[in-house]
N, C-alpha and C positions, 0 to 999 in steps of 0.2 A: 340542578337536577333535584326532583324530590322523590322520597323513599317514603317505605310503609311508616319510617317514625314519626313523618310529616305528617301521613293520615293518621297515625296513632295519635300524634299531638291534638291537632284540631277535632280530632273524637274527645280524647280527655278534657278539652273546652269547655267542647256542648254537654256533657254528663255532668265534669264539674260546676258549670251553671245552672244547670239543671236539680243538684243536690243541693248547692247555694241558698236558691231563693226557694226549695221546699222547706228547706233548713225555716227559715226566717218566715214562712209562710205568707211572703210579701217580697214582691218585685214584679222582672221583666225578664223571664227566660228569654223569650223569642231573637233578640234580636241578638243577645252573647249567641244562642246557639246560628242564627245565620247568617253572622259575623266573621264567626269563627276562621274562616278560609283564607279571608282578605287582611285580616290580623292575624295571624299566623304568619304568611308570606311577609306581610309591613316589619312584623316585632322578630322576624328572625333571617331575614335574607336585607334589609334595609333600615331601619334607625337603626340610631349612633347613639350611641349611651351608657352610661355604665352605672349599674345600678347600687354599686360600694359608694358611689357620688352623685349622687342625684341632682345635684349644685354645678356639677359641670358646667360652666357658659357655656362651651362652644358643641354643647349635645345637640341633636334636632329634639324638636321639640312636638308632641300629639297634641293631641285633640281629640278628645271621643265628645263630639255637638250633639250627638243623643244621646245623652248623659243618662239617660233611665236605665240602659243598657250596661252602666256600668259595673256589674257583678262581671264583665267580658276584660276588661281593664284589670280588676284587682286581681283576678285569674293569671293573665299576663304580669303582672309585676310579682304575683308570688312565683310562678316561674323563673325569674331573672334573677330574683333574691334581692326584688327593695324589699322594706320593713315592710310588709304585709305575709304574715304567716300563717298557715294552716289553721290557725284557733281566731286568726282574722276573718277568714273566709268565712267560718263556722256562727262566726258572729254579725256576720251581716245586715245591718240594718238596727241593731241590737242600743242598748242606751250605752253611749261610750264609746262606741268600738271605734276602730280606724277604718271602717269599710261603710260608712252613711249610704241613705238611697240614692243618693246621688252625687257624683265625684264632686271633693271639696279641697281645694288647693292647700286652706289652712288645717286639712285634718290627718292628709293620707300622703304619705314620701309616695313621690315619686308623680303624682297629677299634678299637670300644669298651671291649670284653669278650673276656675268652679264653672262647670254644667248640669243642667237639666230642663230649665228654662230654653225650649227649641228656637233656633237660629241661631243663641247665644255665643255658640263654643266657635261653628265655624268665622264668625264675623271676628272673636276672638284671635282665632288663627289667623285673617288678614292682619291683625294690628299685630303680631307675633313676626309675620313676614313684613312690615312695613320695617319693624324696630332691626331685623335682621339687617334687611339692605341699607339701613341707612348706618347702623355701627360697620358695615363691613365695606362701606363709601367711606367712612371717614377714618377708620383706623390700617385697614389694611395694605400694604404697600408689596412692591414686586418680589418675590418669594416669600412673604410672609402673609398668608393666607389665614389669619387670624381670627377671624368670623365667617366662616364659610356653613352654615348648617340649615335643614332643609326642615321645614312645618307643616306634617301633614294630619290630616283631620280626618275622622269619619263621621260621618253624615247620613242622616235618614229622608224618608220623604217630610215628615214634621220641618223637619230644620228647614227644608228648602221653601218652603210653605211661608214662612214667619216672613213678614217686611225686612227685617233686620237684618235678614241674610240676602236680600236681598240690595238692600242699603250699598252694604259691606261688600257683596262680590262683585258691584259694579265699580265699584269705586277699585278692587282692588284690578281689576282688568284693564281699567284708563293707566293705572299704575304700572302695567307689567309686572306682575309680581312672581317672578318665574320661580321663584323661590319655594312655591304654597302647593303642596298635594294635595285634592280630595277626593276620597274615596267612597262613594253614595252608596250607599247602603238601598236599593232599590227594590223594596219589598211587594209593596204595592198594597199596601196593610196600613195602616190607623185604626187607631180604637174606635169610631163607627165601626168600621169596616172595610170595605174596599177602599182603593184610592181616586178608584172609578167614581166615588159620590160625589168625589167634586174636585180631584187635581188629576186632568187631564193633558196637561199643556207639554211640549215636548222638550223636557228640563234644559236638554243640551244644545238645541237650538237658540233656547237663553242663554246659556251661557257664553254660546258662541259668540250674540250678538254682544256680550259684555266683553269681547275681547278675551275669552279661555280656550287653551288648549283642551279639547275634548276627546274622549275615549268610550268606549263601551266594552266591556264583557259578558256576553250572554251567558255561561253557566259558572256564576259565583259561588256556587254549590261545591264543585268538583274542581274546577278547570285551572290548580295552581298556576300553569306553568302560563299559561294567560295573563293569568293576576301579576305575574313574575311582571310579564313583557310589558304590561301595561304599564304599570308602578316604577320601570325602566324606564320606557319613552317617556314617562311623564316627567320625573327627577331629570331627563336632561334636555328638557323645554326649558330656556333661561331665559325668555322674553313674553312667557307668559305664563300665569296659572294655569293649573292644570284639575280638573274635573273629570274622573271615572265613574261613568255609571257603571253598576256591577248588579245585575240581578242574581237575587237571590230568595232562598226559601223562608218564612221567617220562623224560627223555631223546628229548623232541620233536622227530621228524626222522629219528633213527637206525633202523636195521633189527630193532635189539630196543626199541624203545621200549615202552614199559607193561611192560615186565618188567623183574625182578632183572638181567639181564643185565647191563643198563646204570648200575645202581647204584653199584657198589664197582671199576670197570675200564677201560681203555682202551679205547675204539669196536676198534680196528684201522684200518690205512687205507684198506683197499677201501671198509670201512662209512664214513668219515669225507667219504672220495671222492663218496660217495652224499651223504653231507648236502650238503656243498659245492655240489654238482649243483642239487639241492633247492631250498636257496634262494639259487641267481643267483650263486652263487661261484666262482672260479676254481680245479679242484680242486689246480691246480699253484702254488697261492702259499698259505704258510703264516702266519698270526699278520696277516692283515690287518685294516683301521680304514678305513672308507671316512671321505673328511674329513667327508662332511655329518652322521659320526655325531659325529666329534669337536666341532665345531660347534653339534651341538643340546647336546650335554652340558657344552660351555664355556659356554654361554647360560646353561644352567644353573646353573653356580658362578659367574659374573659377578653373578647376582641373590642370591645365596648374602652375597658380597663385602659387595654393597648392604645387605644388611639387616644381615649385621652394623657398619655402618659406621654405619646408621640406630640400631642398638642403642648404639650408641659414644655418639653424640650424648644418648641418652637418659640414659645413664649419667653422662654429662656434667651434665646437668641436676637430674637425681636428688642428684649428691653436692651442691647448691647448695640444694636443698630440704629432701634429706635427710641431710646432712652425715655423721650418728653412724652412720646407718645404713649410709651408701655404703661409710664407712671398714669396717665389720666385716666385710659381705658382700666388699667388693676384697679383706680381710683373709683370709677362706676361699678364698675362689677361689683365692690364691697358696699357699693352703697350712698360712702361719703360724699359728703356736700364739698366743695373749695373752700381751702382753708380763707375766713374773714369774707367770705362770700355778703355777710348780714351787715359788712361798714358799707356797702352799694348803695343801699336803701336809703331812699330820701327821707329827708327828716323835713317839717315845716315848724309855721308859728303862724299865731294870727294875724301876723302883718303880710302873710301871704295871700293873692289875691285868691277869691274863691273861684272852684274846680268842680265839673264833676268827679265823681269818683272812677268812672270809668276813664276818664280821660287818665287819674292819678294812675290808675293802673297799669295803664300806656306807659306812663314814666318809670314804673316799677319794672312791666316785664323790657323797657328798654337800656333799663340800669344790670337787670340780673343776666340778661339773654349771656352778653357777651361772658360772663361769668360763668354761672352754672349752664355749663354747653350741654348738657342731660334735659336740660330744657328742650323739648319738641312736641307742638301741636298745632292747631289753627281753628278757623269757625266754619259751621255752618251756612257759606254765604252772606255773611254780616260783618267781612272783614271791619267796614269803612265803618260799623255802628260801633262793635265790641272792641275796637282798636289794640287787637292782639298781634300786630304783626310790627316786628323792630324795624328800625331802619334798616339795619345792614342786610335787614334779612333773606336766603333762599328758599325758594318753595322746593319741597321735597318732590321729586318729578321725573320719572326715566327721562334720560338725560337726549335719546334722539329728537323726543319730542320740541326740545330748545326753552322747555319752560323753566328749567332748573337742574339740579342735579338729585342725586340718590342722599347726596350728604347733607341737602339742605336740610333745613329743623323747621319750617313753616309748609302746614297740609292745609289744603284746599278740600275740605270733606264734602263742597256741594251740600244742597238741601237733603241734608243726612245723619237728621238730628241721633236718631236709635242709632244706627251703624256707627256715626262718631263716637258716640258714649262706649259702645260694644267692641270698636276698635283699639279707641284708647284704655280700654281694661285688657287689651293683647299686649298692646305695648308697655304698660307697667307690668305685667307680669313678666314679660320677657327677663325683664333688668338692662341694667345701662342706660334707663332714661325716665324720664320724670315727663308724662304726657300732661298735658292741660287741651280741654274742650271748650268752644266756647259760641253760645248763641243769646237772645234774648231768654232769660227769666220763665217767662211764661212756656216757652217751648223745652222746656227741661224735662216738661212731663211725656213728651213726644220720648223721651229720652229712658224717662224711668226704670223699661224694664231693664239694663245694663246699668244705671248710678245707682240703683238697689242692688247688686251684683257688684261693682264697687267696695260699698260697704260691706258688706257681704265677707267677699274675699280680701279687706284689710288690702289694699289697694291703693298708694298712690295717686290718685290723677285730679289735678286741679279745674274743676268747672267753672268759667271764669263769664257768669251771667248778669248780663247789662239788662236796662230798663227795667228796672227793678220792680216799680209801682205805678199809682194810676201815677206819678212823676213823668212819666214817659208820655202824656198828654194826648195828643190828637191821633193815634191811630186808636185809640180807645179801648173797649171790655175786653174786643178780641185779643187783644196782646198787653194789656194790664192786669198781671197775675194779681192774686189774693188769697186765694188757698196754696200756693205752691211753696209757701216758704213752710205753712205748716207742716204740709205731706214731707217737707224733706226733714226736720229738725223732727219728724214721730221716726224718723228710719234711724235704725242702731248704726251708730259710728261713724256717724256724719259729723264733718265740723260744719256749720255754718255762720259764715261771716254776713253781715251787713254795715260794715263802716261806715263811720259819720265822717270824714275828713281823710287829708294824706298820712298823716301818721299812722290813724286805723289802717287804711290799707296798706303802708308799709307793714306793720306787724302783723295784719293777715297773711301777706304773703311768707314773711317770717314763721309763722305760728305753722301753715300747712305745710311748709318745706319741711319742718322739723317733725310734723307726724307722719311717720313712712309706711305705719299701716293704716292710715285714714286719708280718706277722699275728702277735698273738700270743695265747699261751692263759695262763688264769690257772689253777692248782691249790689251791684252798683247803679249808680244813680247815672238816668240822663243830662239830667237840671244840676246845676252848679249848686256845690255846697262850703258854705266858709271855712275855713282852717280853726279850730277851739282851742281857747284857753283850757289845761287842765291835759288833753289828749296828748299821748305817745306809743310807739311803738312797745315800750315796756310794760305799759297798763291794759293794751290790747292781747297781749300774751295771757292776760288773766279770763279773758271774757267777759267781764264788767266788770267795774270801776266809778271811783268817787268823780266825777266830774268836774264839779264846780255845786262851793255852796252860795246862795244867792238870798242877798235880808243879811240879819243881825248873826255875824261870826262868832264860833263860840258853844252856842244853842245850839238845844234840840227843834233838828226843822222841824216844821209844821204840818208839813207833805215832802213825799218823795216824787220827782216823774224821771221813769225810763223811758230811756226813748234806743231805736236802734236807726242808724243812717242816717238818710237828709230829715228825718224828724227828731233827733237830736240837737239840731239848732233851731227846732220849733221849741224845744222842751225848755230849751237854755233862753226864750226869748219871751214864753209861758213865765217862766217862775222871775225872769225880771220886772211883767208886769206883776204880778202878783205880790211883790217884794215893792214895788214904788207904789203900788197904789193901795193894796191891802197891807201891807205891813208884812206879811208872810216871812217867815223862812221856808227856803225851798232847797232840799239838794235835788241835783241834776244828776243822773246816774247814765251811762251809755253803756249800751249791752254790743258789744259786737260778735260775740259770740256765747249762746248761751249754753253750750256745753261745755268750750272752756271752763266757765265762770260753776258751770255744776261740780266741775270737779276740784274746783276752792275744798279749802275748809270749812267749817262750819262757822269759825269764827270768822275768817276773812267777808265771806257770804252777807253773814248777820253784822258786819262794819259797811259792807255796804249799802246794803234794804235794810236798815233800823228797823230793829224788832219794836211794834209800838207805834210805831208812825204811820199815817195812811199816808198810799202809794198808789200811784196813777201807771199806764204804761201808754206810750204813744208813737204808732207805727201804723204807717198808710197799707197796709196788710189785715188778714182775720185777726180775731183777738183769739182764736182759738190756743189754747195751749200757756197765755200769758196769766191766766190764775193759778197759778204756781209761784207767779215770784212778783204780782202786787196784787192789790184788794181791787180796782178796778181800769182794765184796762180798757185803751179810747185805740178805736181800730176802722175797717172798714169790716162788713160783715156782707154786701151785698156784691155784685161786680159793679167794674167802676163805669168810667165815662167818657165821650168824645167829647174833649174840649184841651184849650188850653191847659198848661197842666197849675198856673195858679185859680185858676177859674174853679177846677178840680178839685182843689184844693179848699176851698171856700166851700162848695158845696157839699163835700161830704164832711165839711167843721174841724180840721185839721189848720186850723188858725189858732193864735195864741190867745186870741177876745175871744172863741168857743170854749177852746182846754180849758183857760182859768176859770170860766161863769163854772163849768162841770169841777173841776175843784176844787172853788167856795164852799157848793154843794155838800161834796166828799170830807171837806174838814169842819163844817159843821155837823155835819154826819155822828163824826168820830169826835165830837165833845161830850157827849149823849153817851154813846156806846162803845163799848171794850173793842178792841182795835185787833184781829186776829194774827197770829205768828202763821206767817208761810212760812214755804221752803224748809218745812222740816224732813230731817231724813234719820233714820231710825236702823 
């Protein structure tokens, strides 16, 4: 049943949002204020949460996908009494504050997920419900019901609009994912203007045909007890997602409501004055809380408190029953890796035969799988290229279907490159698991607007991308990246690896595990690359390193070449000619990661790239971004080619008779003239 406090509450919402973003003279009243109804009913008649613990596991877990709306969010959590307080609110947008334009997982207690980026949040929430069903297939046994918690989202027309959400809620309807609420936010509004300019199509009828439970409420406005019943039926669909359209007004109250106006802007005061008015306010007091609202919504997280407290107890009991099991699960939840997890990893030498790297990979995640069981992801359709799938392994799958089970750790994402990425940043946020994505290289960019979001949100998730260069040969420019390694190594708090051999790859995989706020991407090779002298898992940890020096030991080389990947044993095969037939000293230096290697010391750094030495760099990629750390680097700068990928290789001069002749060049160069210090940092 709801009372006047109910409407009092979602009055003081749309006012308090509305004082919000005049405060900050920037935002998005509209959609807090015609939100307000269906969050309202969501955050006080249904989640589960307690907001003294915001760390709860077993909370549900939101989703506000239209993240611009979130002055509607922080209004809710200061009602509950997460850290967001009155001088929060006040501060909006402000440098510092805890309440950014847009909800930010690493800034504000209590948001799940970084949104604002549309489609992002709710694809998010699929990979939130995926991580769900699959800890509570694998841990929960008969009366201990230890991951039971429900993910719901709100959502606008934008979000639905985006590919990605798209991606994401087909994928999660083949899934069953009866677990997932969303709540559409059905305005009929975008910043053109109507929705009528050009998204006409009948939402629900897609959704239907994606396999979701579907709903509607015509007056999202007023109609709680609707919203009640609806956001009811839907939480007890368990074999499917669930979709409520809910129309509503957007910026309910104000003088431009149902329009654009109130979208992207500050009311003004006169207009805010008028709401105020409207509903029972006092137009002369700003940023008020009547206490009965605070009261019903402290009610609220007191029963929040209770259950997890009840959940406490069960867990208590569970580790008594289920001892092995409580210890692994307490074990994800905090985070930790299995103890000696890092002795699995293959170690080589050069009397190992040569490998791609992708294949080494295979080796890797079929060494770790069994180990770190927080391991769960799969490809875009390229299982049999990317070879991410272990022997042993289950496809994650409602289980009628006979493809698998809920507890399997291997997902079939289909040709869904965005939704994979947007997925697997649900399921590291969740916790309990450590996703990995994984398609060709060049379709990463397909991907971008979510592994930008990744980074972003300090994020776990291992991108594990094959056919790294024009090495990948005969299908040619179309799927031979060359700006894509740049785009990703200019994005903040990427690791990015390109290993030349198996030990690189063993310690990349080492290196990413151990960054637990960094995403990282894998570059591997299709073409077979040889096992190096000089390479290990230990030196890969630093992100470049001495290689091997080649000529007269002892000396100052003569030149330096970096190289990263399968051109690491061009570089190593370069400076042998160079040393038998020129006389040269050469070090060989491998970069497999060069952010690792930025965050050396100075002196470590300058023991590697000899300060004084000319320095080459050599990588079947743009040379974009490589005049930082040598004087000239030897690259591809145009797209590549269909051919053979040694043929390839020859034509665009990525042979060791091209490198040296460009070499010679470069260290006559630098007999003449002063030799510049890179890589300095100040």
């Amino acid at each position: 049943m709801f009372n006047q406090t109910d409407s009092l509450a979602i009055n003081t919402i749309r006012v308090l949002a509305a004082d919000t973003v005049q405060k900050a003279n920037s935002g998005h009243p509209g959609a807090p204020m015609g939100c307000a109804p269906m969050a309202h009913v969501l955050f006080t008649r249904f989640l589960n949460a307690n907001p003294k613990n915001s760390n709860w596991f077993n909370r549900d877990r939101f989703v506000l996908s239209n993240g611009h709306g979130c002055a509607l969010q922080y209004i809710l959590l200061h009602f509950l009494g997460y850290k967001v307080s009155m001088d929060d609110l006040k501060n909006f947008r402000q440098l510092d504050s805890t309440t950014p334009g847009h909800p930010e997982c690493t800034h504000t207690d209590g948001i799940e997920v970084t949104t604002g980026p549309l489609g992002q949040g709710i694809s998010n929430a699929v990979g939130m419900a995926i991580a769900e069903r699959h800890l509570a297939a694998t841990f929960n046994r008969p009366e201990f019901p230890v991951i039971d918690n429900t993910v719901y989202a709100i959502a606008g027309d934008g979000c639905l609009q985006e590919g990605v959400a798209s991606e994401a809620c087909s994928l999660a309807g083949h899934l069953q994912l009866g677990n997932l609420v969303v709540l559409y936010d059905s305005n009929g509004i975008q910043i053109d203007g109507s929705t009528k300019l050009g998204f006409t199509e009948d939402v629900l009828q897609r959704y239907e045909a994606y396999g979701w439970h579907t709903q509607m409420v015509a007056d999202g406005d007023s109609d709680l007890s609707g919203l009640e019943r609806a956001i009811a039926e839907a939480k007890g669909e368990k074999t499917r997602p669930s979709i409520i359209l809910i129309n509503t007004t957007i910026g309910f109250g104000a003088a431009k409501a149902g329009t654009a106006g109130v979208h992207g802007a500050a009311l003004g005061d006169d207009s805010i004055v008028a709401v105020k008015k409207l509903f029972g306010f006092n137009p002369e007091q700003k940023f008020v809380v009547p206490d009965e609202v605070y009261a019903l919504y402290s009610k609220r997280a007191a029963e929040g408190a209770q259950r997890e407290q009840a959940w406490n107890e069960l867990m208590q009991a569970y580790a008594k029953a289920h001892p092995d099991l409580h210890a692994d699960l307490t074990r994800r939840i905090e985070g930790k890796l299995p103890s000696g997890w890092e002795k699995a990893l293959p170690r080589f030498t050069p009397a190992d035969k040569a490998v791609a790297t992708r294949k080494l990979s295979e080796g890797v995640i079929n060494a770790l799988a069994p180990i770190v069981t927080e391991l769960i992801g799969g490809s875009a359709d390229l299982t049999g290229s990317n070879l991410t799938r272990w022997k042993d392994a289950v496809d994650f799958q409602p289980e009628p279907t006979g493809l698998g089970t809920y507890a399997g750790r291997y997902l079939r994402f289909g040709v869904r490159e965005h939704g994979m990425a947007a997925i697997s940043n649900g399921i590291a946020a969740y916790g309990g698991n450590i996703p990995f994505a994984s398609t060709f290289l060049n379709f990463i960019s397909y991907a971008a607007g979510a592994t930008r979001l990744s980074a972003l949100s300090k994020l776990r998730v291992l991108y594990i991308m094959t056919h790294d260069s024009i090495g990948l040969g005969e299908d040619g420019p179309t799927h031979q990246p060359i700006e894509t390694l740049a785009m990703l190594r200019a994005t903040p708090n990427y690791l990015n690896f390109r290993p030349a051999d198996g030990n690189e790859v063993s310690g990349s995989y080492a290196a990413a595990l151990h960054h637990v706020d960094r995403p990282s991407v894998f570059s591997l090779t299709r073409q077979n690359v040889p096992h190096l002298e000089g390479s290990s898992i230990e030196n890969t940890l630093k992100g470049g390193y001495s290689l091997q020096v080649v000529g007269s030991s002892g000396s100052t080389p003569d030149l330096i070449i970096a190289g990263t990947g399968s051109e690491v044993a061009i570089a190593v095969d370069t400076a042998k000619l160079l040393a038998d037939k020129h006389g040269l000293t050469v070090k060989v230096v491998s970069m497999p990661c060069l952010e690792l290697f930025d965050a050396q010391s100075d002196e470590y750094r300058h023991s590697v790239l000899t300060p004084g030495v000319p320095s080459i760099s050599v990588e079947a990629l743009s040379t974009f971004g490589w005049h930082k750390y040598v004087h000239h680097p030897i690259g591809i700068d145009t797209f590549g080619l269909s051919a053979p990928y040694t043929q390839a290789y020859e034509r665009v001069g990525l042979t060791p008779e091209v490198i040296a002749a460009k070499a010679l060049k470069i260290v006559d160069y630098y007999k003449n003239h002063p030799v510049p210090t890179l890589s300095l940092q100040f």
